[in-house]
FIKE-748470 format. One line per 5 residues: number of its first residue (from 1); their letters; for each residue y, x, z of N, C-alpha, C, CB. Coordinates in Angstrom, 2 decimals, m for minus. Glycine has a CB too. Example, Ala and Ser with C-alpha at 12.3 -4.5 7.8 and 13.67 -1.06 7.14 Angstrom:
# residues 2
1> AS> m5.69:13.19:7.80:m4.50:12.30:7.80:m3.30:13.20:7.80:m4.47:11.31:9.05; m2.25:12.85:7.08:m1.06:13.67:7.14:0.03:12.90:7.87:m0.60:14.08:5.72
This chain:
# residues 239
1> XXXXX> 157.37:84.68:1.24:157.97:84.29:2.52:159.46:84.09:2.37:157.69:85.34:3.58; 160.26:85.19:1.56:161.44:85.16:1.44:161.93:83.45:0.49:161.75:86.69:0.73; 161.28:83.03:m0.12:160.79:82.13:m1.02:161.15:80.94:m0.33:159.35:82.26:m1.37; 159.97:80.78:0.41:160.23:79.45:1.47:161.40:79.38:2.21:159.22:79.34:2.57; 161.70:80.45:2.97:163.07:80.45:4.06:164.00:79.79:2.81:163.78:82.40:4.83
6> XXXXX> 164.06:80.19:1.82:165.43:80.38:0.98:165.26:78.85:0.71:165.53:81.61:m0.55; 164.56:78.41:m0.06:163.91:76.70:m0.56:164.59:75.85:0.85:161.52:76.52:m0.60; 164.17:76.17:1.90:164.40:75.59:3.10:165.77:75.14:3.81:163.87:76.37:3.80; 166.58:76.88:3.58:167.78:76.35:3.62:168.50:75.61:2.83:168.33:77.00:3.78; 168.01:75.62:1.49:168.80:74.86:0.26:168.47:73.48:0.79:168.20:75.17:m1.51
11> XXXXX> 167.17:72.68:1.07:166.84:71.66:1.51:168.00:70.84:2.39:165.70:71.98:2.13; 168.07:72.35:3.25:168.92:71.90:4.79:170.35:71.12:4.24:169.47:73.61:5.95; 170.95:71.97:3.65:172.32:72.01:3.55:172.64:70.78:2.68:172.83:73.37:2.98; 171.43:70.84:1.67:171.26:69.17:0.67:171.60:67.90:1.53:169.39:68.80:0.11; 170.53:68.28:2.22:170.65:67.13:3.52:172.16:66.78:4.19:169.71:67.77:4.88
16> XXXXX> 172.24:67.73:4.38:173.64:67.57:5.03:175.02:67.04:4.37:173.94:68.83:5.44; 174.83:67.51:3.27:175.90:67.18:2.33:175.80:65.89:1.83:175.95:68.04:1.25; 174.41:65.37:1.63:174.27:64.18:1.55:174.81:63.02:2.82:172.96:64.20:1.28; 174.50:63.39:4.19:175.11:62.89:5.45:176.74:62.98:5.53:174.48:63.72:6.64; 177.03:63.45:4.91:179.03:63.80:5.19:179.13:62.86:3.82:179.98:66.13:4.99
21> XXXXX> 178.72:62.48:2.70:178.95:61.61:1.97:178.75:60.28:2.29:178.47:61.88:1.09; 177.40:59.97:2.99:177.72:58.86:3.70:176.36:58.44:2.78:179.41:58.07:3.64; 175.88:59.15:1.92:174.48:58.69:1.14:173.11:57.59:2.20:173.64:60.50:0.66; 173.33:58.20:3.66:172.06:57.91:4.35:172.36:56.66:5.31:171.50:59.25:5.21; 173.82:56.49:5.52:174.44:54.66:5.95:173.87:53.62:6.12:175.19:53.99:5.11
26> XXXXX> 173.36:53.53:4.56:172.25:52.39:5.00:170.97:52.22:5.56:171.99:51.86:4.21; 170.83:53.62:6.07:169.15:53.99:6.83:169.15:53.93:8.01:168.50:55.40:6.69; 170.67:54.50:8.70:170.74:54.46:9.95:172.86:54.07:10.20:169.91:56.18:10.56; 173.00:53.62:11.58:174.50:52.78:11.72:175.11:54.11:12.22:174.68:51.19:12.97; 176.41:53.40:11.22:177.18:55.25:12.06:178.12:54.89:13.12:178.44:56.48:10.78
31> XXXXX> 178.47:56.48:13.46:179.40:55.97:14.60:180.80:56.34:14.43:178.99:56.49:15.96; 181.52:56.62:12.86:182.52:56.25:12.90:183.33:54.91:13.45:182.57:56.47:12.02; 184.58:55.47:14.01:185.40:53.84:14.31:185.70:53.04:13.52:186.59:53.78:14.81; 185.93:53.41:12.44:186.51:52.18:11.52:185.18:50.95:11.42:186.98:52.89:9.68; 183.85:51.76:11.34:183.01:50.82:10.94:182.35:50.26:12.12:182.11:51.31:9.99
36> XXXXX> 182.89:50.59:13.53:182.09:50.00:14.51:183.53:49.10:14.85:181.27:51.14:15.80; 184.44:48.74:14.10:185.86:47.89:14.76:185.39:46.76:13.55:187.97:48.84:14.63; 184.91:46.89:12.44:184.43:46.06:11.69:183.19:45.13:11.58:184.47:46.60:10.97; 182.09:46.00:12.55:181.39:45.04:13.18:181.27:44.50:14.32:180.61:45.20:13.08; 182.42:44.45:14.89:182.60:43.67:16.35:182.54:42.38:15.99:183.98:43.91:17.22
41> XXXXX> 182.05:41.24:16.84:181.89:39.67:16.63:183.10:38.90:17.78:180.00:39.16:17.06; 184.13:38.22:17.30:185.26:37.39:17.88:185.84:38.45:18.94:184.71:35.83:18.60; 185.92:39.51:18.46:186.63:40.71:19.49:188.22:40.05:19.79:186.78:42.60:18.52; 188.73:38.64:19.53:189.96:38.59:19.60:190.08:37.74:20.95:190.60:38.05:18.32; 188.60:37.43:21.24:188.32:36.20:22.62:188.44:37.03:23.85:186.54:35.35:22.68
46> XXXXX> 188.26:38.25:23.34:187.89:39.09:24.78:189.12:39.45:25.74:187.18:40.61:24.39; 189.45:39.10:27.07:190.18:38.91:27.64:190.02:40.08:29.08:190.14:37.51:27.66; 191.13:41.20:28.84:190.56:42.10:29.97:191.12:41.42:31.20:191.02:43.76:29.88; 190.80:41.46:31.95:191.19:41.09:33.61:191.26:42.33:34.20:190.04:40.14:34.54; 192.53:42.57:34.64:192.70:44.22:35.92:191.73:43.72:37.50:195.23:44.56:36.69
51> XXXXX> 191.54:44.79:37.39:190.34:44.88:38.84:191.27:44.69:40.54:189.39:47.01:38.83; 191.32:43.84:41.05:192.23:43.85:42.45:192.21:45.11:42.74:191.75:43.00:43.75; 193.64:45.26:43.30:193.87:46.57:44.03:193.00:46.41:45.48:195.65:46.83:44.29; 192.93:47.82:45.77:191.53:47.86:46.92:192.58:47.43:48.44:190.49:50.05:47.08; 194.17:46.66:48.70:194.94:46.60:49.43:194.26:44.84:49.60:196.51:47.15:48.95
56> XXXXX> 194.38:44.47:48.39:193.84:42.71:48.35:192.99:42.46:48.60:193.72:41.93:47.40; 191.97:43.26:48.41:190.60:43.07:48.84:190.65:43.38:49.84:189.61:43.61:48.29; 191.04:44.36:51.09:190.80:44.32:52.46:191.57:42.84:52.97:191.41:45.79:53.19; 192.78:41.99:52.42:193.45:41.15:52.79:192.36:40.10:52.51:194.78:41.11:52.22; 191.79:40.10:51.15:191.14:38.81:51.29:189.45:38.34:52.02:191.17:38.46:49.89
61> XXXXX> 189.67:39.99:52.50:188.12:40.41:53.34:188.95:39.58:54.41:187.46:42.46:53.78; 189.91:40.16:55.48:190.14:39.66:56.51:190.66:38.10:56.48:190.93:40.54:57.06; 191.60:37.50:55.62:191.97:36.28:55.51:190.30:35.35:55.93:192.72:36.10:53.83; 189.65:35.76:54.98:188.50:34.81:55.34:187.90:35.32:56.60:187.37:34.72:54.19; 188.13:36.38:57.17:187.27:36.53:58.37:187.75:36.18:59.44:186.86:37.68:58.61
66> XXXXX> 189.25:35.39:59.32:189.83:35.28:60.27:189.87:33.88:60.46:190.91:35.94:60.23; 189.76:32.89:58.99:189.63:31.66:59.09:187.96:31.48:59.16:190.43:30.97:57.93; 187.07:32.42:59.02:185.43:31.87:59.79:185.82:31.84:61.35:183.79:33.23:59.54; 186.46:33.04:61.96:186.99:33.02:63.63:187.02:31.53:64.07:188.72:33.71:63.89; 188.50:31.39:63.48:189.08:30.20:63.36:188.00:29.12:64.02:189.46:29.95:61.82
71> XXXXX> 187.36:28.82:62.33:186.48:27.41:62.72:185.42:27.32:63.63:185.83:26.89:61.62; 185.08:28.72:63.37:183.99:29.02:64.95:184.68:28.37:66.43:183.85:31.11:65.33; 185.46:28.80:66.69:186.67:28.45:67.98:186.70:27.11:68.14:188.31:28.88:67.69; 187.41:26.50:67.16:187.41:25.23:67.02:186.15:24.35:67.58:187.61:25.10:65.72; 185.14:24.81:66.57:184.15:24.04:67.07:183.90:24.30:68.27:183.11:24.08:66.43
76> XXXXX> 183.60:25.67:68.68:183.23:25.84:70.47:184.04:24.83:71.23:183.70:27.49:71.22; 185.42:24.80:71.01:186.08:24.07:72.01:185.65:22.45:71.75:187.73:24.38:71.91; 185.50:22.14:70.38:185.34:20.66:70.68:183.48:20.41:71.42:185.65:19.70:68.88; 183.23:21.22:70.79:181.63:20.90:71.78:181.51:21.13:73.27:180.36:21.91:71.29; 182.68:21.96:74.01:183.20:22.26:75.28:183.41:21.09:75.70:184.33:23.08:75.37
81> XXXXX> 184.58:20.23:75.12:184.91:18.84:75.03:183.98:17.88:75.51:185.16:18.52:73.78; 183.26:18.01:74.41:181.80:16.55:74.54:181.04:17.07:75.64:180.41:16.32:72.93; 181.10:18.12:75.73:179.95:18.07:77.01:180.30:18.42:78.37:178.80:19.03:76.77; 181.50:18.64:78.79:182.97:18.49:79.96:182.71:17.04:80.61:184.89:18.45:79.01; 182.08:16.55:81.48:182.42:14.99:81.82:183.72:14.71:82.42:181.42:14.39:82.80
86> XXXXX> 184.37:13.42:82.31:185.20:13.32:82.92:185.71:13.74:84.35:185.17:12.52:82.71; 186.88:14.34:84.68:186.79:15.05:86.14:187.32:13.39:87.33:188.36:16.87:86.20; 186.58:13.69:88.23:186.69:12.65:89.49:187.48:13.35:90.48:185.22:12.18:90.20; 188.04:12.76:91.15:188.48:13.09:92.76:187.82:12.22:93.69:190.10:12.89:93.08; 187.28:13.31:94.24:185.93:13.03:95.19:186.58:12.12:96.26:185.14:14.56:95.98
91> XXXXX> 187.70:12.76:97.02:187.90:11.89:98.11:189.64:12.46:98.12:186.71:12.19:99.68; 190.73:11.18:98.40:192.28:11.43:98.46:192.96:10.58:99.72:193.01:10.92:96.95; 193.52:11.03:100.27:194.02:10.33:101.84:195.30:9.90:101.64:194.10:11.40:103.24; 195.85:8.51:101.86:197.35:8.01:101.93:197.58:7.71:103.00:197.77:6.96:101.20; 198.75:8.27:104.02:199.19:7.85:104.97:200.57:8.43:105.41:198.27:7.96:105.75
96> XXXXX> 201.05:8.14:106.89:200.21:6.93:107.55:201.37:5.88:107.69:199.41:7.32:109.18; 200.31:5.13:108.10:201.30:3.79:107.57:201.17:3.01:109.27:200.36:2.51:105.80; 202.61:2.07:108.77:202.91:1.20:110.12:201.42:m0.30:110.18:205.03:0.34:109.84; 201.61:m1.04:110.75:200.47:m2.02:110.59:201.12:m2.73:109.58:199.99:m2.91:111.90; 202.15:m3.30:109.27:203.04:m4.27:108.28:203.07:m3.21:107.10:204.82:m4.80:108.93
101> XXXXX> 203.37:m2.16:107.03:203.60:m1.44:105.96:201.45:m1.46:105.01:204.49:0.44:106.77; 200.53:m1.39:106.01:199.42:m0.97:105.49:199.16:m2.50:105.49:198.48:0.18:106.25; 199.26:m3.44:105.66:199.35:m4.82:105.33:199.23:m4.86:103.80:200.67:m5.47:105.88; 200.48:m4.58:103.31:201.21:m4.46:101.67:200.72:m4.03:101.09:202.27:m3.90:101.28; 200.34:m2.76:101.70:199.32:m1.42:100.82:198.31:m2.11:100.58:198.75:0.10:101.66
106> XXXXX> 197.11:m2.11:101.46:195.82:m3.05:100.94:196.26:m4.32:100.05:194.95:m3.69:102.31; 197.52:m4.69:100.11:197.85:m6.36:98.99:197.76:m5.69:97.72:199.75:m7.36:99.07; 198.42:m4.46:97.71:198.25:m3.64:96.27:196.85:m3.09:95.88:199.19:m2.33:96.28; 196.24:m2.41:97.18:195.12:m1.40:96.42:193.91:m2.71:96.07:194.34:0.19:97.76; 194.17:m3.81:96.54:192.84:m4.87:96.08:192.54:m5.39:94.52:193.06:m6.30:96.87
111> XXXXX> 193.79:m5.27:93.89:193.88:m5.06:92.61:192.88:m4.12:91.41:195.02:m4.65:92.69; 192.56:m3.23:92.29:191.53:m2.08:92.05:190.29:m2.23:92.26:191.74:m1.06:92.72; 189.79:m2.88:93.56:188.49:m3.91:93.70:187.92:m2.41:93.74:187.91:m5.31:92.27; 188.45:m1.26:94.91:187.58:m0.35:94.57:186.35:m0.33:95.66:188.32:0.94:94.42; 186.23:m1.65:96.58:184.87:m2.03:96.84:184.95:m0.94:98.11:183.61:m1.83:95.47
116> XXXXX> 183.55:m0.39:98.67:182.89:0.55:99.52:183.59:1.85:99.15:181.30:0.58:99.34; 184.62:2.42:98.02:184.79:3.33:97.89:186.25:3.53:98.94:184.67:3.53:96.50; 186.79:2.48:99.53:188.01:2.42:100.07:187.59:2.26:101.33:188.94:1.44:99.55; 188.57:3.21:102.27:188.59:2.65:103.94:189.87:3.06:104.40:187.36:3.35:105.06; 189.94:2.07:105.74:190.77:2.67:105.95:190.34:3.10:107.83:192.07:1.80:105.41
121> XXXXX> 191.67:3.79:108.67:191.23:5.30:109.38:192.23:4.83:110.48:191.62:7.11:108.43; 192.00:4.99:111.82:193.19:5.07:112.39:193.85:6.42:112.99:193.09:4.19:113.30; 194.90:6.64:112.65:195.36:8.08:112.65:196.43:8.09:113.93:196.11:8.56:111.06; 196.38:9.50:114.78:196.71:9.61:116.30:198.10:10.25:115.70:195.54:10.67:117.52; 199.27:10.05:116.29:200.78:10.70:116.00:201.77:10.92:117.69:201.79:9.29:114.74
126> XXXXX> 201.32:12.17:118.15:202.03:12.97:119.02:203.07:12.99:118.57:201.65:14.12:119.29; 204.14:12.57:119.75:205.54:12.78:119.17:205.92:12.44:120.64:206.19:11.76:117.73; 207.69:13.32:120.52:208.27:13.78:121.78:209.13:12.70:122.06:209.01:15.16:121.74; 209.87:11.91:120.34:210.83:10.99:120.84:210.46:9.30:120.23:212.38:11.62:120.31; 211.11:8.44:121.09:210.47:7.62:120.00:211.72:6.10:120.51:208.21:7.37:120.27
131> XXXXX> 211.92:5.80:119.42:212.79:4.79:119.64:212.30:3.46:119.80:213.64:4.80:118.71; 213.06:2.59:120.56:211.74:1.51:120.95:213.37:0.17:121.85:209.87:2.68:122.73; 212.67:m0.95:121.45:212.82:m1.93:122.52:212.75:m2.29:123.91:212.38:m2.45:122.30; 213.22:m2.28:124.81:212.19:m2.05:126.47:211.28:m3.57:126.16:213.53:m2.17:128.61; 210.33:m3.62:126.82:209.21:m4.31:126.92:209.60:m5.98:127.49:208.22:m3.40:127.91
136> XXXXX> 209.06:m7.07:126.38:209.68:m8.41:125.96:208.77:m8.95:127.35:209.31:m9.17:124.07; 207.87:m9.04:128.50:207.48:m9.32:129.20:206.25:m9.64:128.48:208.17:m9.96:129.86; 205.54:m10.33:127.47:205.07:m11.26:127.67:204.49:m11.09:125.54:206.25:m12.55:128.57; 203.13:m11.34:125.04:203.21:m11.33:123.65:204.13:m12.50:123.00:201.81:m11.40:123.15; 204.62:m13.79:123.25:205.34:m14.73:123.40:206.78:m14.15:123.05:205.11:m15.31:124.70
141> XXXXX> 207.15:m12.90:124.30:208.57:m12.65:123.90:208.40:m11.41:122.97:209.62:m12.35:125.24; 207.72:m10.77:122.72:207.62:m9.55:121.75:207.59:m10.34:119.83:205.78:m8.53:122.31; 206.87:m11.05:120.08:206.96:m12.00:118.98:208.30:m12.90:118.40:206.02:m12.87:119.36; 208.80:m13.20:119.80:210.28:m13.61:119.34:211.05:m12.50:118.65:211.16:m14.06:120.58; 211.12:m11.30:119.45:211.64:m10.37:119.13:211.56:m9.36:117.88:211.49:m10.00:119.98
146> XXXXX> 210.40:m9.81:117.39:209.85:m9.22:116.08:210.24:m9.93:115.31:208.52:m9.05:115.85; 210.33:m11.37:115.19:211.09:m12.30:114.48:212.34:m11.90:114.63:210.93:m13.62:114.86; 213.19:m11.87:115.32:214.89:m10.81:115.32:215.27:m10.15:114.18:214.95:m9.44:116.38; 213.98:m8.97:114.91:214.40:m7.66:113.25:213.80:m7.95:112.19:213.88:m5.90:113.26; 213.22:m8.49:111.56:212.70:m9.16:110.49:213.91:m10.19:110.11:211.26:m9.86:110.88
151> XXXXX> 214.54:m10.82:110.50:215.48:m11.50:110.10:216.82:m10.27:109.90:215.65:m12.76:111.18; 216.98:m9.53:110.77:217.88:m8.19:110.47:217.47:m7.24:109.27:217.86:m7.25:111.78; 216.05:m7.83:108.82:215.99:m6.72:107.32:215.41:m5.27:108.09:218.04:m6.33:106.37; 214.58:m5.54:109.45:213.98:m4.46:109.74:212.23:m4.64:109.94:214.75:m3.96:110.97; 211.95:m4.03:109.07:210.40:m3.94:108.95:209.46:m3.26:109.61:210.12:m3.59:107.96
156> XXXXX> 209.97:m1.38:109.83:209.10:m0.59:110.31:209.29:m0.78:111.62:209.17:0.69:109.89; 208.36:m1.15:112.00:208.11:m1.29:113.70:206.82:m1.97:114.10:209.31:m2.22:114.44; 206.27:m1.91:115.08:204.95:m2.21:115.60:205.09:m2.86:117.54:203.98:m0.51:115.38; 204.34:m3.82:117.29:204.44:m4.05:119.07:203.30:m3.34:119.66:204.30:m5.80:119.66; 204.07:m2.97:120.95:203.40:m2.05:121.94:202.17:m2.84:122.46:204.42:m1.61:123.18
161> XXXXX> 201.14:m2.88:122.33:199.95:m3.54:123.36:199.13:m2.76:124.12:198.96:m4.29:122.68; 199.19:m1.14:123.93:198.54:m0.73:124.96:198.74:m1.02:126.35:198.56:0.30:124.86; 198.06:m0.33:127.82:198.25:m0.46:128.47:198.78:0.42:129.24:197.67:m0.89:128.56; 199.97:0.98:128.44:201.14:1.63:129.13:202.59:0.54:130.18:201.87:2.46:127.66; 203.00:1.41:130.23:204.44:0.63:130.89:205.40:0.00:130.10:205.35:1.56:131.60
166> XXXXX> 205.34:0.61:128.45:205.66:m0.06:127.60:205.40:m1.14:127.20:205.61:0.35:127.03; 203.77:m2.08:127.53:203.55:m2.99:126.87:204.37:m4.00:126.46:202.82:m3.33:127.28; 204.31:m4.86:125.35:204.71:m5.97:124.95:206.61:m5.58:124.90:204.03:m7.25:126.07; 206.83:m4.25:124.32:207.99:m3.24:123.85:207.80:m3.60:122.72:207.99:m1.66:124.07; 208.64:m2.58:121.52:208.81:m3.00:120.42:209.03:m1.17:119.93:210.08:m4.30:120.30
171> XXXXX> 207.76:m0.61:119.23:208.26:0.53:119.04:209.55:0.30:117.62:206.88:1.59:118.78; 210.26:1.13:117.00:210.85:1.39:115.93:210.82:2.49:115.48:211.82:1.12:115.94; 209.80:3.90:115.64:209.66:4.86:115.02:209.48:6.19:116.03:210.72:4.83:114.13; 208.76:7.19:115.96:208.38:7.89:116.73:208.69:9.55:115.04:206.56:7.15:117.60; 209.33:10.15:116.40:210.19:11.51:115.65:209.52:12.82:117.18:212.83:11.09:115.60
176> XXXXX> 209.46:13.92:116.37:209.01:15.14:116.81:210.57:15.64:117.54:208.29:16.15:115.42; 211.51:15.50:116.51:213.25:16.40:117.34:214.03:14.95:117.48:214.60:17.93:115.87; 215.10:14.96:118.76:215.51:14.44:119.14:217.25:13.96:118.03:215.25:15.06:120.35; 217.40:14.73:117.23:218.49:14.52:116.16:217.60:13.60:114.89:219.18:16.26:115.55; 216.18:13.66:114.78:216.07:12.40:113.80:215.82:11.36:114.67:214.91:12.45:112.65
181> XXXXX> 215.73:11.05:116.13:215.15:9.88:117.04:217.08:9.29:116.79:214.26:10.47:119.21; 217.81:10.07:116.88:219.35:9.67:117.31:219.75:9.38:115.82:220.43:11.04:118.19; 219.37:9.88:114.34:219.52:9.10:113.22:219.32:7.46:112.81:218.83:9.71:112.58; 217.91:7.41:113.28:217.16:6.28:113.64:218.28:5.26:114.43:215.82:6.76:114.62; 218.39:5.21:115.46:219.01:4.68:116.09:220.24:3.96:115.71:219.08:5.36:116.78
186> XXXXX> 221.18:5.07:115.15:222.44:4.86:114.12:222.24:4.16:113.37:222.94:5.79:113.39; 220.99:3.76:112.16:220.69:2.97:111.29:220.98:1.78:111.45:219.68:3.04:111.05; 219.15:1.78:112.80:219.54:0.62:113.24:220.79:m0.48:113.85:218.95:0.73:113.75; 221.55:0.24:114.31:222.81:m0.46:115.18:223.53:m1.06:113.60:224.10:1.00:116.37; 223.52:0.04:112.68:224.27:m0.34:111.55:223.87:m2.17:111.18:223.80:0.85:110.22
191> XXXXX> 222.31:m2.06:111.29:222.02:m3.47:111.04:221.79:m4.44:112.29:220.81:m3.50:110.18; 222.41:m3.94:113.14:222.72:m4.78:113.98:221.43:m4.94:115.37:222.99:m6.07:113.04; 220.93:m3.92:115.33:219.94:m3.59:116.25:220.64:m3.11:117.28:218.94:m2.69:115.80; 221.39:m3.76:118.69:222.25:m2.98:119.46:220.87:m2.84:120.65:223.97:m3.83:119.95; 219.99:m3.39:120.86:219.01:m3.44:122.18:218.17:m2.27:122.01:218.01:m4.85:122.33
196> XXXXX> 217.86:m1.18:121.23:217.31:m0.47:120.69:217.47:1.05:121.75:217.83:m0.60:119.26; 216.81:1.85:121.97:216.92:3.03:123.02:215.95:4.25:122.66:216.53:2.46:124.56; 216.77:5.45:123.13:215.36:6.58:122.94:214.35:7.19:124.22:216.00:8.06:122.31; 213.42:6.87:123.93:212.56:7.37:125.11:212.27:8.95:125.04:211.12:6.57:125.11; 212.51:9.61:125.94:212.25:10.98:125.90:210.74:11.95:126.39:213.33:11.34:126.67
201> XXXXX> 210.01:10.91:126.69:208.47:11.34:127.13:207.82:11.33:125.80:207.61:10.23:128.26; 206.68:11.83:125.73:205.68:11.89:124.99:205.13:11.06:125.20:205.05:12.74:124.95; 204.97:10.12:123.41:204.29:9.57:123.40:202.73:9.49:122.30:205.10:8.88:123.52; 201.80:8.82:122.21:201.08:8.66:120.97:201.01:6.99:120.83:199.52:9.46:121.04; 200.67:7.39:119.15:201.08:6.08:118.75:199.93:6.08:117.89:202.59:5.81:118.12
206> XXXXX> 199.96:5.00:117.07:198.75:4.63:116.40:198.98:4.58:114.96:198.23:3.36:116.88; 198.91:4.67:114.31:198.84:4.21:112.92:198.01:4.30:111.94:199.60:4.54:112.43; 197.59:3.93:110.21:196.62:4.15:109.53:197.15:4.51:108.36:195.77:3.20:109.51; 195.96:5.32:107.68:195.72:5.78:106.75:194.23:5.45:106.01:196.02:6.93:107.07; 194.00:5.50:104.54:193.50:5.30:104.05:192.65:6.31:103.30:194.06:4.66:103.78
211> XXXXX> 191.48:5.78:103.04:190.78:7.14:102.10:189.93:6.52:101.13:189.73:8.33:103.02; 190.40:7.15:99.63:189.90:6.57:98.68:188.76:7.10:98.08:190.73:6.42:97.92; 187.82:7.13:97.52:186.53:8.09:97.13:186.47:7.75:95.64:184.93:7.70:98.01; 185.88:9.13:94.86:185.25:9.12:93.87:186.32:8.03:92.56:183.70:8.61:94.43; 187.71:9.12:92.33:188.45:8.32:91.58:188.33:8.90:90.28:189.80:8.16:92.05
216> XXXXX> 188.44:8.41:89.37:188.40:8.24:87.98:190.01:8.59:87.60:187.84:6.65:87.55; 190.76:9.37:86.67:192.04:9.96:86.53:192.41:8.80:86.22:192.36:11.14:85.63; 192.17:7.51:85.29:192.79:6.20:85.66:192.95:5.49:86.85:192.29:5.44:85.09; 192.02:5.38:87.61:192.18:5.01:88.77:192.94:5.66:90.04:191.15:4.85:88.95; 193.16:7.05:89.60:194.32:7.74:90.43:195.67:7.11:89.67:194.25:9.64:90.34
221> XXXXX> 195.69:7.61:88.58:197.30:7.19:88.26:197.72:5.77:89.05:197.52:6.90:86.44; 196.58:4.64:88.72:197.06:3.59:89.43:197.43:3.63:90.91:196.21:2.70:89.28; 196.98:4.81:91.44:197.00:4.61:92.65:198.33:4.87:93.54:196.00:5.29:93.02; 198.92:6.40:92.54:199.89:6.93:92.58:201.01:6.24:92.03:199.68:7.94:92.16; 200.81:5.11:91.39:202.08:4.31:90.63:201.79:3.34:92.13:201.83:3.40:88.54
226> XXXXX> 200.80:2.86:93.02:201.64:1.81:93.84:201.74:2.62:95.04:200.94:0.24:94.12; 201.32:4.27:95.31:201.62:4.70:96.31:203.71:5.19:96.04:200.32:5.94:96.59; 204.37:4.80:94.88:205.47:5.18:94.50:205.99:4.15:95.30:205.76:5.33:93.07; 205.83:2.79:95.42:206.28:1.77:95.93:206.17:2.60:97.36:205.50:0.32:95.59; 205.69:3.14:98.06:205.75:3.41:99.79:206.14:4.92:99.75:204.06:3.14:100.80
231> XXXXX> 207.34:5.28:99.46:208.39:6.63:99.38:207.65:7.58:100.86:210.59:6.01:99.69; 207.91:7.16:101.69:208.03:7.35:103.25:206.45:7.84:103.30:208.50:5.75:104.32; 204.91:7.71:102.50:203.65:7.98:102.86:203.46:9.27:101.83:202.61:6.63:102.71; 202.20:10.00:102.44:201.79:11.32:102.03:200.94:10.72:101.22:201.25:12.40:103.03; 200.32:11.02:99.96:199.17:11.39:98.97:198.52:12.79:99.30:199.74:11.44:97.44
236> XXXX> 197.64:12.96:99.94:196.91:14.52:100.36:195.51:14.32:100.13:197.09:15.08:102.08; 194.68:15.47:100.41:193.40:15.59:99.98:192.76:15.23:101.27:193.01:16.99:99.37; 191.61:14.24:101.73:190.93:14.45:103.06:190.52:15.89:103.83:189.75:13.78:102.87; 190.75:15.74:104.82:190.27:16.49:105.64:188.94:16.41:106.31:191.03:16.50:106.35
């Protein structure tokens, strides 16, 4: 017994001594360095790359999550776009106008040919003062007389034909306070209107306004470029 143990260790240690010489190399690959740096293949190609700091990577997490936002948005709004129809104005009121002044107006708005979508309205104007001609007797002399201020470069005015005491008068403008009826007046004399007077009763008067339907934002602008030509009229929404 003592025999074998002893044989055994001699075996062992053989072995071993043979392994630290390097005898058994070619049986199995070692793992010294020198000989694993000698069988590396084009180890000179190998190119380390450092790993992003974990600061860039949250930046280039959000950069892109902010330009997906982005194009998301974008698109919503342009498909908002395409499917938005053009906006209309249903119905817009211009007034009010003298009969000669809404004469002009319709010479302009026919240009537009906006057909059945156009009318026009006759609109009621309560007022306390109103400056006026006294009454020519007769349509004969109101007509002369309208020929007058028209040659004087005066336009706004209307002949009286109801069947007041005024008839066949000559209004020149109807005012709520008695300091714009007495402005009026001043004008006129300036151009040579001396027959001209203020009446102090209440009167109503007549005049028109217009109502346009179902406009197209081109067809407003136009409307508003020849309502620029008539300073003196409202652009408002119907009532």
């Amino acid at each position: 017994m003592l025999k074998l143990i002893f044989w055994s260790l001699l075996a062992a240690n053989a072995a071993l001594f043979a392994h630290h010489q390097g005898y058994f190399d070619g049986l199995t690959p070692s793992g010294r360095e020198p000989e694993r740096m000698a069988r590396q293949i084009n180890a000179d190609k190998i190119k380390l790359i450092p790993a992003p700091a974990a600061g860039a990577k949250a930046g280039a997490a959000t950069s892109s999550a902010s330009a997906a936002a982005a194009a998301a948005t974008a698109s919503a709004l342009a498909a908002t776009r395409e499917a938005a129809p053009p906006t209309r104005v249903a119905c817009t009121e211009i007034g009010n106008f003298t009969a000669a002044e809404a004469k002009r107006f319709e010479q302009r708005l026919a240009s537009l040919a906006l057909g059945e979508r156009q009318s026009r309205n006759n609109v009621q104007e309560v007022a306390s003062r109103m400056v006026y001609i006294a009454p020519q007797g007769d349509k004969e002399g109101a007509d002369k007389k309208a020929g007058e201020l028209r040659r004087l470069g005066v336009t706004d005015f209307f002949v009286i034909q109801d069947n007041s005491n005024l008839r066949w008068g000559i209004s020149l403008g109807v005012f709520k306070s008695e300091e714009a009826a007495k402005s009026q007046l001043a004008n006129l004399s300036k151009l040579g209107v001396h027959s001209a007077r203020i009446s102090t009763r209440s009167v109503t008067t007549g005049k028109l306004s217009y109502r346009l339907r179902d406009l197209d934002q081109a067809t407003r602008d136009s409307v508003e470029q020849i309502k620029a030509d008539f300073p003196n009229q409202e652009l408002r929404g119907c009532s």
